[in-house]
MIDOSE-1310 file (N, C-alpha, C; in nm, 2 decimals, decimal comma, always signed):
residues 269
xxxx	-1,03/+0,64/+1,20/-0,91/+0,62/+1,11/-0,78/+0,66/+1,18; -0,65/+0,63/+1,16/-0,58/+0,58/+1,23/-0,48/+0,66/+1,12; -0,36/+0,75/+1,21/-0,24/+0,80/+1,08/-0,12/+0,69/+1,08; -0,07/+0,69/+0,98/+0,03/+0,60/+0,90/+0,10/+0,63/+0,83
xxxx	+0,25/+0,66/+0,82/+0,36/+0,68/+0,72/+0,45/+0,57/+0,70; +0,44/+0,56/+0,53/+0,52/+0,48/+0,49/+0,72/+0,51/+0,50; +0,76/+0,42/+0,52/+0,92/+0,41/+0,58/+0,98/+0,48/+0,46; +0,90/+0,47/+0,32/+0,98/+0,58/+0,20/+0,97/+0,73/+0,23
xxxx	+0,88/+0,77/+0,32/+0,88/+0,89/+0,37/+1,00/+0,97/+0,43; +1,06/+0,87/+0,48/+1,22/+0,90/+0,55/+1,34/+0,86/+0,42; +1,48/+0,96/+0,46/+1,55/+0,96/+0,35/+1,59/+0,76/+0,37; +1,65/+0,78/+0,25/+1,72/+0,64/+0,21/+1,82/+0,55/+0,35
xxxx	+1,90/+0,66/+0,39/+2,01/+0,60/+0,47/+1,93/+0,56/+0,61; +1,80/+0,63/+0,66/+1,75/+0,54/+0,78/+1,70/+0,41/+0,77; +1,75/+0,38/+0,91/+1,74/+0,19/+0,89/+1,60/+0,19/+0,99; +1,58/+0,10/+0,98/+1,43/+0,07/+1,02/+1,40/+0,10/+1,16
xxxx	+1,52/+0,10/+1,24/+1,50/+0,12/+1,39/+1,46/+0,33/+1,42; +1,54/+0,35/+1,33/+1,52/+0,50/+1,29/+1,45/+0,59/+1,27; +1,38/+0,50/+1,11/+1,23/+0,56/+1,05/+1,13/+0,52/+1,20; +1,13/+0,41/+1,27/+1,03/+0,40/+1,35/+1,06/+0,51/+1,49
xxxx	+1,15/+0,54/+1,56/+1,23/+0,66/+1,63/+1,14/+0,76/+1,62; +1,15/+0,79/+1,50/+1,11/+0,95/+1,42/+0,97/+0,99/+1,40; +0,90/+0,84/+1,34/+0,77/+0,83/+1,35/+0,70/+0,83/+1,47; +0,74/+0,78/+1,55/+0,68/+0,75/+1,70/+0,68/+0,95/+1,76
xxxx	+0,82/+0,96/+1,73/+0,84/+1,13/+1,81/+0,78/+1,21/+1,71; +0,75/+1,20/+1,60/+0,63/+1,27/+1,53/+0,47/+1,29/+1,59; +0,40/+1,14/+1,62/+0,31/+1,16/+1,66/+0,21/+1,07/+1,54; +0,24/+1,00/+1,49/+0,19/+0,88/+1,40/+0,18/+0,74/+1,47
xxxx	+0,06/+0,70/+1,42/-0,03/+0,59/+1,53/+0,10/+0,46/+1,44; +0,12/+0,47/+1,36/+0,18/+0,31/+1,30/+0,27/+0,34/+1,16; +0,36/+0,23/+1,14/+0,46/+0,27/+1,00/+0,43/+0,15/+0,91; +0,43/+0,21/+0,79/+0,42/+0,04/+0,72/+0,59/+0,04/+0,63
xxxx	+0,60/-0,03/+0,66/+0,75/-0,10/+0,63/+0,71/-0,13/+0,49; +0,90/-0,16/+0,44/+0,85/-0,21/+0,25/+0,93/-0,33/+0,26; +0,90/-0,41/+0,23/+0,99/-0,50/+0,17/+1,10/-0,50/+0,08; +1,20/-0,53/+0,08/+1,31/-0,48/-0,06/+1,43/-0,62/-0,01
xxxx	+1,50/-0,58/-0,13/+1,58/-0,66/-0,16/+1,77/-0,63/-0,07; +1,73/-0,53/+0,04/+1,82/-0,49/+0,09/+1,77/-0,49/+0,28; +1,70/-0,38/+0,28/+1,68/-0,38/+0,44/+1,60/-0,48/+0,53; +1,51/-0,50/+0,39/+1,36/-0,60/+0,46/+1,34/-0,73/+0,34
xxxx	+1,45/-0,78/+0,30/+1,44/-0,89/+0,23/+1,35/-0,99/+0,24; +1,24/-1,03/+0,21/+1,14/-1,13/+0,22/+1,21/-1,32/+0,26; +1,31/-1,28/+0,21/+1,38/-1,46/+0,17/+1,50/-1,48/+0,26; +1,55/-1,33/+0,32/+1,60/-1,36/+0,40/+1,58/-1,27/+0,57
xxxx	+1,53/-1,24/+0,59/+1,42/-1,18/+0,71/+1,41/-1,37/+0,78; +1,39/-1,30/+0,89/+1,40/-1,45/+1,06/+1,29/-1,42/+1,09; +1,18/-1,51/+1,21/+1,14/-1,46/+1,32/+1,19/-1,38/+1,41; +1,33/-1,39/+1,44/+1,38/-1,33/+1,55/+1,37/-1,16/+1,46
xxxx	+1,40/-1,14/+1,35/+1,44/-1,03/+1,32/+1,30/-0,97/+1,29; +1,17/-1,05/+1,26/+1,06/-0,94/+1,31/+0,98/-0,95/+1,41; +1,04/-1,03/+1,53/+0,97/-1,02/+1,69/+1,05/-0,90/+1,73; +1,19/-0,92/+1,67/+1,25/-0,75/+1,73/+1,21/-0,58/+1,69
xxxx	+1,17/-0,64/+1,53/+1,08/-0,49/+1,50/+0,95/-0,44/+1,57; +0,88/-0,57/+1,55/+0,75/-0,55/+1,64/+0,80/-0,51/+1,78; +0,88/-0,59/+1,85/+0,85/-0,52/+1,98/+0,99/-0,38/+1,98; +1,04/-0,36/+1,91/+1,08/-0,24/+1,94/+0,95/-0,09/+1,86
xxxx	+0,87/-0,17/+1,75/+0,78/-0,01/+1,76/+0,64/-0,07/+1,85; +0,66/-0,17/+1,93/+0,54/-0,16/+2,08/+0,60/-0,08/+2,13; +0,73/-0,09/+2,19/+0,79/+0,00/+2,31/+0,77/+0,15/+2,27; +0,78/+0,17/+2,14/+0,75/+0,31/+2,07/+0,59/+0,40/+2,06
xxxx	+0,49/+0,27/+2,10/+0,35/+0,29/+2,14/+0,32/+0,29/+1,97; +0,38/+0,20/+1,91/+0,35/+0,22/+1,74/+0,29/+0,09/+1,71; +0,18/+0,10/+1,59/+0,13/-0,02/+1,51/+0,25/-0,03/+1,40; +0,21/-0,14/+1,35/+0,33/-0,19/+1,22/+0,17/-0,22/+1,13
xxxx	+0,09/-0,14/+1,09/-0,05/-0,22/+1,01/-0,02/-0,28/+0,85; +0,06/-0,27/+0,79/+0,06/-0,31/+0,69/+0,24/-0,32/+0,61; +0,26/-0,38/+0,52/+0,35/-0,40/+0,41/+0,36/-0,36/+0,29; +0,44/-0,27/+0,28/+0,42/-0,22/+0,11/+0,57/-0,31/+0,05
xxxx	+0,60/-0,30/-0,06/+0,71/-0,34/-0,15/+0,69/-0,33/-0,28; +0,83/-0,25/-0,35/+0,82/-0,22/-0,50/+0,89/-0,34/-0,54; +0,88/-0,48/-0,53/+0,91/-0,60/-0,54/+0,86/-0,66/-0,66; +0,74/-0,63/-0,69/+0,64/-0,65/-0,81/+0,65/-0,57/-0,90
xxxx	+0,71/-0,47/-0,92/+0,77/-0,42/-1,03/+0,86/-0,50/-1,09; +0,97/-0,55/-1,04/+1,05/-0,68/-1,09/+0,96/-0,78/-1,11; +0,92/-0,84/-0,99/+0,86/-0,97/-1,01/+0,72/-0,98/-1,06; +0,69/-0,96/-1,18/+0,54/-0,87/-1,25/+0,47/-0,99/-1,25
xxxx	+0,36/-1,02/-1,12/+0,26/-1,12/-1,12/+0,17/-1,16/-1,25; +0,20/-1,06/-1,36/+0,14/-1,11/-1,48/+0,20/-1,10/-1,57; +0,36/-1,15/-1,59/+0,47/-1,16/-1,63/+0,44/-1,28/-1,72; +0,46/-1,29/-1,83/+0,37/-1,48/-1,94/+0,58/-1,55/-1,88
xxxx	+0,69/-1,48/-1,83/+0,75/-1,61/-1,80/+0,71/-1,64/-1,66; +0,69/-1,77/-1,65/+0,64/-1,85/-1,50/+0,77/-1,80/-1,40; +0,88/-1,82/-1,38/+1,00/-1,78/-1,32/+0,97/-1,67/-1,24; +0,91/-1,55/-1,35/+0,90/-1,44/-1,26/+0,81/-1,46/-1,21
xxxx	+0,68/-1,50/-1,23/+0,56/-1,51/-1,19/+0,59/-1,59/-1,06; +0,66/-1,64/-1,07/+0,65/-1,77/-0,93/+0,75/-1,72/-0,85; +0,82/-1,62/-0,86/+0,93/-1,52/-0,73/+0,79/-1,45/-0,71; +0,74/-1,39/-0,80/+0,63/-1,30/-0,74/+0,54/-1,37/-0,60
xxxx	+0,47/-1,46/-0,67/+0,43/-1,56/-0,58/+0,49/-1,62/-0,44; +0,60/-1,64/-0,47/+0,67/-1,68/-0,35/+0,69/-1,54/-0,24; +0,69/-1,41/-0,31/+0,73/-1,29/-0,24/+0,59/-1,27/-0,17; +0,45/-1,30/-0,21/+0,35/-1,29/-0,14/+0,35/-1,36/+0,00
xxxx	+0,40/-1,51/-0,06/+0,36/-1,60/+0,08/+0,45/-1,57/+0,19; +0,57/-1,58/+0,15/+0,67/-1,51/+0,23/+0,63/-1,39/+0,27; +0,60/-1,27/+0,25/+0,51/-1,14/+0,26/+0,39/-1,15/+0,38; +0,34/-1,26/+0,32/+0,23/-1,27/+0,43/+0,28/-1,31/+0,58
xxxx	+0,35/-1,43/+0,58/+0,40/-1,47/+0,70/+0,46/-1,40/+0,76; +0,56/-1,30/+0,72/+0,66/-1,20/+0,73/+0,50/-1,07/+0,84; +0,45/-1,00/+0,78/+0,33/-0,97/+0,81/+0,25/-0,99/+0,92; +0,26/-1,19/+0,92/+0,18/-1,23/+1,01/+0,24/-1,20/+1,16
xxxx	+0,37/-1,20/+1,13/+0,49/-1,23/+1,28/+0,50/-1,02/+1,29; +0,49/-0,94/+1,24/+0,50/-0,77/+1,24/+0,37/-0,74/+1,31; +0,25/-0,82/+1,30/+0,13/-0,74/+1,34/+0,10/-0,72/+1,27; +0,07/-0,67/+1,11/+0,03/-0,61/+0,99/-0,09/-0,70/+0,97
xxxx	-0,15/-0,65/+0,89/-0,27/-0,69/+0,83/-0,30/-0,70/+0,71; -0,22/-0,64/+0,65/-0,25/-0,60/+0,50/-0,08/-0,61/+0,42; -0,09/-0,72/+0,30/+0,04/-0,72/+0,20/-0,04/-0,60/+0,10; +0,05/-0,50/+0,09/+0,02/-0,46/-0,12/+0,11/-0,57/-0,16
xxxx	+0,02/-0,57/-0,29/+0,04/-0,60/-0,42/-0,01/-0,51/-0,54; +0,12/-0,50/-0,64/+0,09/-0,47/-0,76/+0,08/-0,58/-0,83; -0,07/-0,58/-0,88/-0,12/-0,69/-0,94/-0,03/-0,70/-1,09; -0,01/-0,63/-1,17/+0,07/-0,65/-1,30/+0,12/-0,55/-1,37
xxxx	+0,19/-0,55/-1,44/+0,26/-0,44/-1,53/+0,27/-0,45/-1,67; +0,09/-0,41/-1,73/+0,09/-0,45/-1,86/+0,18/-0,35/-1,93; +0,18/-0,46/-2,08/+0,35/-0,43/-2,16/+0,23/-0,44/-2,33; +0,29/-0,39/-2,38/+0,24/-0,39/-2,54/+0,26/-0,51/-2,61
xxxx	+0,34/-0,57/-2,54/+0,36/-0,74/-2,63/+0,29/-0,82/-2,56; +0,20/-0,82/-2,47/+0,12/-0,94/-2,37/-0,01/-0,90/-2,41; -0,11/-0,97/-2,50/-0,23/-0,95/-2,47/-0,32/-0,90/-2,33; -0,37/-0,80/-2,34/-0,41/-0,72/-2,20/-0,50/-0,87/-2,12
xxxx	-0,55/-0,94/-2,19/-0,69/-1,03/-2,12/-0,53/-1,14/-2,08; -0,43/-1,18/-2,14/-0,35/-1,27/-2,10/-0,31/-1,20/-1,95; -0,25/-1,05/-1,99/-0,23/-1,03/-1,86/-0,30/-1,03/-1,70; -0,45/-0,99/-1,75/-0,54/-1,04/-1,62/-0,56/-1,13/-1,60
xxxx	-0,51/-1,21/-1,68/-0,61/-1,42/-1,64/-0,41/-1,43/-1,57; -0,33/-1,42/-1,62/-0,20/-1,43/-1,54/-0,20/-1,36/-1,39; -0,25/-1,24/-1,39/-0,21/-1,20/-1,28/-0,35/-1,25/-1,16; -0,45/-1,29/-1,20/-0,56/-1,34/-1,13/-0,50/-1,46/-1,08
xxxx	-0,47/-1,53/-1,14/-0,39/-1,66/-1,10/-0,29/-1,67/-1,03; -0,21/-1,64/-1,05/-0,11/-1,53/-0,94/-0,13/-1,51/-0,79; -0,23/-1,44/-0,82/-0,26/-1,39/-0,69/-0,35/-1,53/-0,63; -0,44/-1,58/-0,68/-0,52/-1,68/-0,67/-0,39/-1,75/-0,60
xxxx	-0,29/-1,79/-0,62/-0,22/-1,90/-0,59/-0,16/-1,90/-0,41; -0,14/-1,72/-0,42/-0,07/-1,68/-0,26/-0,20/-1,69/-0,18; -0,33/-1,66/-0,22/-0,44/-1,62/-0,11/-0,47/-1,72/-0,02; -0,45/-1,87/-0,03/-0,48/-1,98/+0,05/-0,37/-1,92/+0,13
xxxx	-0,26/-1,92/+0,13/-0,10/-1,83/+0,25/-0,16/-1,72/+0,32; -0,24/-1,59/+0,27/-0,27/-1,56/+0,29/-0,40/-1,53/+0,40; -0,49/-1,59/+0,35/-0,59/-1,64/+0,49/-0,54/-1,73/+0,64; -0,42/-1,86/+0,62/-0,39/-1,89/+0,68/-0,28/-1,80/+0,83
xxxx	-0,24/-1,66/+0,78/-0,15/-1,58/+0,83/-0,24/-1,48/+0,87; -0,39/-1,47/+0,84/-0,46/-1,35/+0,85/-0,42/-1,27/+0,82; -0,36/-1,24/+0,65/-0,27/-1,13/+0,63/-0,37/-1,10/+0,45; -0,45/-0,98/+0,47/-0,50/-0,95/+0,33/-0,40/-0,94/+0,23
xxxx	-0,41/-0,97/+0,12/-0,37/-0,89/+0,02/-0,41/-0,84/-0,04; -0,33/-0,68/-0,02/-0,38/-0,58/-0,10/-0,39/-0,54/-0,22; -0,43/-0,50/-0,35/-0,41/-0,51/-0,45/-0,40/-0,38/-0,47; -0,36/-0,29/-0,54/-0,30/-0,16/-0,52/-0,31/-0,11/-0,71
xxxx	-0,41/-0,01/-0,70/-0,40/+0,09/-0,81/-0,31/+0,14/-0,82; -0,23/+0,16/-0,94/-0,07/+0,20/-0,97/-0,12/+0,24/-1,14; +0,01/+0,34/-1,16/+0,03/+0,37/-1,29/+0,10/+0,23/-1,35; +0,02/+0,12/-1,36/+0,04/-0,01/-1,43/+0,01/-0,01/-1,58
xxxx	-0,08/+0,08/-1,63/-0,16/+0,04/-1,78/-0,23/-0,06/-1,73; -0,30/-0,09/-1,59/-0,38/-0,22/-1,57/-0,49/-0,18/-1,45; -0,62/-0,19/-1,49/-0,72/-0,17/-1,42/-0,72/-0,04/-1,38; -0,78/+0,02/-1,49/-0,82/+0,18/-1,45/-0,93/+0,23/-1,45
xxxx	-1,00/+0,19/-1,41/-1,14/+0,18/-1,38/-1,20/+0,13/-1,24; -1,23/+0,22/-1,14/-1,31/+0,13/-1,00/-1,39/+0,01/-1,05; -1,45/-0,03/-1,16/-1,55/-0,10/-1,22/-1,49/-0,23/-1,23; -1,36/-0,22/-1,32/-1,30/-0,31/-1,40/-1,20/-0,37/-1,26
xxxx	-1,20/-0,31/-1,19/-1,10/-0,34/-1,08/-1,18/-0,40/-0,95; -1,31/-0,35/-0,94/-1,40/-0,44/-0,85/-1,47/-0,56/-0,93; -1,45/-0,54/-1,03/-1,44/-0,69/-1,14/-1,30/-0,79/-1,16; -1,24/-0,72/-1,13/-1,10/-0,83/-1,15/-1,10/-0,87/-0,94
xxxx	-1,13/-0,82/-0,86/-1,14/-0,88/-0,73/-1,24/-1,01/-0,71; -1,39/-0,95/-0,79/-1,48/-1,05/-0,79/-1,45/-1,19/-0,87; -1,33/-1,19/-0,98/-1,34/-1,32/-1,01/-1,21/-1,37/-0,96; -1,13/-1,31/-0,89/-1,06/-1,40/-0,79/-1,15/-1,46/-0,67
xxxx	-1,22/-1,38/-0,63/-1,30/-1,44/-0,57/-1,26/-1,45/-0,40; -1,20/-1,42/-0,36/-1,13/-1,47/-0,23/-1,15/-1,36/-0,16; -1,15/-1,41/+0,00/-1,19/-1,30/+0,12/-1,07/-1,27/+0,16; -0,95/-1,31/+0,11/-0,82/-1,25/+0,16/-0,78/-1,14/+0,09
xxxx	-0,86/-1,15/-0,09/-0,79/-1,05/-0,15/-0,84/-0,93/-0,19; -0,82/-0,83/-0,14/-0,92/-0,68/-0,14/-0,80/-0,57/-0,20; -0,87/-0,48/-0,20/-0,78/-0,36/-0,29/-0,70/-0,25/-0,16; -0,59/-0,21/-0,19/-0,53/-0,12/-0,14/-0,53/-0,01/-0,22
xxxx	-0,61/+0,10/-0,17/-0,64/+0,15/-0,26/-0,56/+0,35/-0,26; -0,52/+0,39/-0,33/-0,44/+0,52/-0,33/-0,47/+0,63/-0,37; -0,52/+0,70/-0,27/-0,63/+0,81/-0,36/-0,53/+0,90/-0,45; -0,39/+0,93/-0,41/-0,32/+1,01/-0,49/-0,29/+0,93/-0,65
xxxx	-0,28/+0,82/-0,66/-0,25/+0,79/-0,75/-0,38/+0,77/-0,90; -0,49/+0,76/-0,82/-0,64/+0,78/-0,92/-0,62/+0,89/-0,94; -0,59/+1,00/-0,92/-0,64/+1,16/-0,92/-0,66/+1,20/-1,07; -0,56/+1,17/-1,19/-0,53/+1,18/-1,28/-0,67/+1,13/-1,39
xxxx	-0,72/+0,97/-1,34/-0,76/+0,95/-1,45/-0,92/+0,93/-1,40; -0,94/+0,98/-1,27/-1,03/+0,92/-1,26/-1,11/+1,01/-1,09; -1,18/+1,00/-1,00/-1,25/+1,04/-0,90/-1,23/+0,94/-0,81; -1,16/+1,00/-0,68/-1,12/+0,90/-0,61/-1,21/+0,89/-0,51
xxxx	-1,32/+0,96/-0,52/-1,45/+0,92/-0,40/-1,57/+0,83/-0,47; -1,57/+0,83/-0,64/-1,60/+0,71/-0,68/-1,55/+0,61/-0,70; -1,39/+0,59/-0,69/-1,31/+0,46/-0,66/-1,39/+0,42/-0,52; -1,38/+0,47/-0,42/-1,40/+0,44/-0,27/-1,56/+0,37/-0,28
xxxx	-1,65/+0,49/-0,34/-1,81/+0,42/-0,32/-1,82/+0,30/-0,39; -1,74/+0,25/-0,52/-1,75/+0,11/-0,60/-1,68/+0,05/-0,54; -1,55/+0,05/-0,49/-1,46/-0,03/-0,38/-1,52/-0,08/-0,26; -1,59/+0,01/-0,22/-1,66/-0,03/-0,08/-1,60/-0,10/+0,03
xxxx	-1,64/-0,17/+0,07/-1,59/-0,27/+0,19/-1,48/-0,41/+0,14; -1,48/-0,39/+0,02/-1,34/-0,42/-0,03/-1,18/-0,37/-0,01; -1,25/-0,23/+0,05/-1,12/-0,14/+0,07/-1,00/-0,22/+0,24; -0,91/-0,24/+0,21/-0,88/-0,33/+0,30/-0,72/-0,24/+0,36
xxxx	-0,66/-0,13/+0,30/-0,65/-0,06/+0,37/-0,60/+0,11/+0,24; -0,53/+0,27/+0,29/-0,52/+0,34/+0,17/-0,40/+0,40/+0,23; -0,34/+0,47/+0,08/-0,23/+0,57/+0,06/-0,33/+0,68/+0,04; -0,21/+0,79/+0,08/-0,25/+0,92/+0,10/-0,12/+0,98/+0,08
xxxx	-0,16/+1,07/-0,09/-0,04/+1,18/-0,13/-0,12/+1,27/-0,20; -0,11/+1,35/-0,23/-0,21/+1,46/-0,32/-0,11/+1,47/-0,44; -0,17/+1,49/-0,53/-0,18/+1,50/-0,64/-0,27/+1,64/-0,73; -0,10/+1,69/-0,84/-0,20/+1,84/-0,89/-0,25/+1,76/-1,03
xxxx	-0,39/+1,76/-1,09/-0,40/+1,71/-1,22/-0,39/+1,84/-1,33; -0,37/+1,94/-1,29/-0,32/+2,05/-1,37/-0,13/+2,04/-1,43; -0,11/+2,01/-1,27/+0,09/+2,09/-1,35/+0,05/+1,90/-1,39; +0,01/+1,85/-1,36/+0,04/+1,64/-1,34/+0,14/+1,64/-1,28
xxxx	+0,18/+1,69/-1,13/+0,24/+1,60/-1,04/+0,19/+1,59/-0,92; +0,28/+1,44/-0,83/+0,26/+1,45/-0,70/+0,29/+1,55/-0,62; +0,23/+1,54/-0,50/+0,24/+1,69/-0,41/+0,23/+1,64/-0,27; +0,31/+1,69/-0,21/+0,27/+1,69/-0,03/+0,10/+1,72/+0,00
xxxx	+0,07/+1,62/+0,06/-0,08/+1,62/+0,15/-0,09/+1,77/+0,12; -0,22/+1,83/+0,09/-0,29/+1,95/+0,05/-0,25/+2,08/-0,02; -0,10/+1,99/-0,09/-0,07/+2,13/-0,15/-0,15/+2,09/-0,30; -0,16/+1,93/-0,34/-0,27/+1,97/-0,50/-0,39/+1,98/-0,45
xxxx	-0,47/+1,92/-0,60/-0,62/+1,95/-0,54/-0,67/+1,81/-0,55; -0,65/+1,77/-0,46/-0,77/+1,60/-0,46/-0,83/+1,66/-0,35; -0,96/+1,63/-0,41/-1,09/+1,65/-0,32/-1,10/+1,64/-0,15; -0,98/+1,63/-0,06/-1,01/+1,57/+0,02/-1,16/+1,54/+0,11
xxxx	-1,21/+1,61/+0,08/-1,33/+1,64/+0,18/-1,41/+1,56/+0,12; -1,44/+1,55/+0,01/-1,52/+1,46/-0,05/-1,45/+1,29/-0,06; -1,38/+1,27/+0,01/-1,29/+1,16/-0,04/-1,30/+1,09/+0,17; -1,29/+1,19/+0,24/-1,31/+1,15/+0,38/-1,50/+1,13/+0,41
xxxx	-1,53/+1,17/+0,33/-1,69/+1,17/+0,33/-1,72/+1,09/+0,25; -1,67/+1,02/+0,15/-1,70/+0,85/+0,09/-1,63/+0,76/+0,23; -1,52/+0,76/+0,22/-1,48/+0,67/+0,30/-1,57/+0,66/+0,47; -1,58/+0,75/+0,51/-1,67/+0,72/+0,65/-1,79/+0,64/+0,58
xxxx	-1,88/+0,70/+0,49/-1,98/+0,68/+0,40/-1,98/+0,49/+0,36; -1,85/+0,43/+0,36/-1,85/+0,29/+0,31/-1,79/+0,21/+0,45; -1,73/+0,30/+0,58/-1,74/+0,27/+0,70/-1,55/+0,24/+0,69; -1,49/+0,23/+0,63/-1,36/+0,24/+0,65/-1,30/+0,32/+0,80
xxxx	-1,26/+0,24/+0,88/-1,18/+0,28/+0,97/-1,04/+0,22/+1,01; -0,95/+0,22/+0,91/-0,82/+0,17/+0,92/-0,75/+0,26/+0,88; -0,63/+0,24/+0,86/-0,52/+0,34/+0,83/-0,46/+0,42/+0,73; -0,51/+0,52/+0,73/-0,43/+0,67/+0,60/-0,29/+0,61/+0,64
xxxx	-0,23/+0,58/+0,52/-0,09/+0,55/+0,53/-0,02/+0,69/+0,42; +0,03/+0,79/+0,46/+0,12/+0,86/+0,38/+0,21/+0,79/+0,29; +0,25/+0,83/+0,20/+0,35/+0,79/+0,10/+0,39/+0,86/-0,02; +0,49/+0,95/+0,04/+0,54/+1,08/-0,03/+0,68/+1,07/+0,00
xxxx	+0,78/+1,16/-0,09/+0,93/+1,14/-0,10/+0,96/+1,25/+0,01; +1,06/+1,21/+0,06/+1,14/+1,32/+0,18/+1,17/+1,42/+0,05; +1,17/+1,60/+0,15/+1,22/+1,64/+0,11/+1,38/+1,67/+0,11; +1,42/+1,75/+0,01/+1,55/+1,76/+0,04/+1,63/+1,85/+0,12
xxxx	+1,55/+1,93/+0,14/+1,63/+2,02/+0,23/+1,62/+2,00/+0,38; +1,58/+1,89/+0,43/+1,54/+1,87/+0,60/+1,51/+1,69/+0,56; +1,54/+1,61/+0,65/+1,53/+1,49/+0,64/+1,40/+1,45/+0,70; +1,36/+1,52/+0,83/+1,21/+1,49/+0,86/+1,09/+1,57/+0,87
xxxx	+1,14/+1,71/+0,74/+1,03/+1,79/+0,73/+0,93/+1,75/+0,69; +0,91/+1,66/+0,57/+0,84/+1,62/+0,51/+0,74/+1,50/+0,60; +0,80/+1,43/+0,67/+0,69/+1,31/+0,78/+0,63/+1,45/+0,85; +0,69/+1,53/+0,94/+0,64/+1,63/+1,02/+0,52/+1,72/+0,93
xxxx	+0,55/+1,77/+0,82/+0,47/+1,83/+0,76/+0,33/+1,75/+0,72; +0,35/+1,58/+0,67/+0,22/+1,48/+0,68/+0,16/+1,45/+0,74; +0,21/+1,46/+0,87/+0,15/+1,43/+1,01/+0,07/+1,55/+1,05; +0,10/+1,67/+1,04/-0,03/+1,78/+1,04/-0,09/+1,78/+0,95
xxxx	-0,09/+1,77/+0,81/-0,18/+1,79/+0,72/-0,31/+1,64/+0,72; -0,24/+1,54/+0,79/-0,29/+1,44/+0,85/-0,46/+1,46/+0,92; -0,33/+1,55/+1,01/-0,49/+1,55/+1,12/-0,60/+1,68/+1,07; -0,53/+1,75/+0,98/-0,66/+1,84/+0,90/-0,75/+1,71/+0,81
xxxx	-0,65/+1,63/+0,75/-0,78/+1,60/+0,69/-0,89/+1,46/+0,77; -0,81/+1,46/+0,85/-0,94/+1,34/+0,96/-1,05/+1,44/+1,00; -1,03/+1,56/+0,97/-1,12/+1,67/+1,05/-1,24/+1,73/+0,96; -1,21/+1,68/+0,86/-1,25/+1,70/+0,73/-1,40/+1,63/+0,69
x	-1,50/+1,66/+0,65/-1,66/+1,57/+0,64/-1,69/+1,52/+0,81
């Protein structure tokens, strides 16, 4: 397995050439970039502008493995108006291509953001469809999409959620999966053993389920050892991607502080 911090790991004001700078002199194998509506726009992003990211984090000896974006929070793939649903959709295909030209492998997606006025079964037949619609983009770019456990109100269950993969049905579309963010409701070395080789790539933030918050890599209590001993266990060898907020009192304490707690837990099972 391979270390990975996400570009939210670094404060706001670094621009992409920066966050990757920092990462590389840290000592992290690859960064996953986000998509947004500012630095890494999906609709308006070039080739030329990601043959230059790519090869400025080659020169950096850095992978680019994957794409994250809080883009589907806006654009809720199981949104009942079509409008949103079809920016969402178009953010995938665009997402993937974007992906295809970075080296990445893997898009997240947050599959939906159930709401109290949408029948929960309307929201999964919307957001299945949805996604159903980008995955043909998706195989064609060799770019997974990821489907990503989130505090949605949607799919909270390993069970229900290797059931909503199986009836999309598709080899492009697998789960991105976040061990910090299961911690709460559920066992995240039984997400991994029901996920299995579905798992197509993961976040990594610890989480206390006592005070209920997020925490820097090993300050809560997620199991890690038991969580690196599913995953070898289902053969996962891709990328721990961190994804935790800078601190505030140092701009790169917090990447530097992930990147050792990093290699404790590859060391781990």
């Amino acid at each position: 397995m391979k270390r990975g911090i996400n570009a939210w790991c670094f404060p706001d004001h670094y621009g992409i050439e920066a966050v990757l700078e920092s990462a590389a002199k840290i000592g992290y194998d690859g960064v996953e970039l986000n998509l947004d509506e500012e630095k890494m726009d999906p609709f308006k992003m070039t080739t030329k502008d990601a043959r230059s990211i790519k090869e400025k984090a080659e020169s950096l000896g850095l992978e680019l493995p994957s794409l994250s974006t809080g883009l589907f929070w806006k654009y809720d793939l199981g949104n009942p108006n079509r409008q949103v649903r079809e920016k969402g959709a178009e953010i995938m295909r665009r997402g993937c291509r974007l992906a295809a030209e970075l080296g990445a492998k893997v898009l997240l997606v947050v599959p939906a953001v159930a709401s109290p006025n949408v029948p929960y079964e309307e929201t999964w037949r919307l957001s299945k469809d949805t996604i159903l619609s980008a995955a043909n983009e998706a195989e064609a770019s060799g770019v997974f999409l990821g489907v990503e456990n989130v505090w949605n109100r949607f799919l909270y269950s390993p069970i229900e959620f290797k059931s909503f993969l199986k009836q999309i049905g598709h080899k492009y579309v697998k789960a991105y999966f976040d061990v910090g963010n299961v911690w709460q409701i559920g066992f995240p070395q039984q997400w991994i053993e029901v996920l299995g080789k579905d798992i197509a790539c993961i976040h990594v933030k610890d989480y206390d389920n006592e005070a209920l918050a997020f925490k820097p890599l090993l300050e809560g209590n997620v199991p890690w050892k038991e969580v690196m001993a599913q995953l070898r266990a289902v053969g996962y060898d891709y990328y721990l991607n961190v994804e935790v907020s800078p601190y505030r009192g140092d701009e790169l304490k917090c990447a530097i502080d992930s990147k050792a707690a990093l290699d404790i837990i590859l060391r781990m099972a």
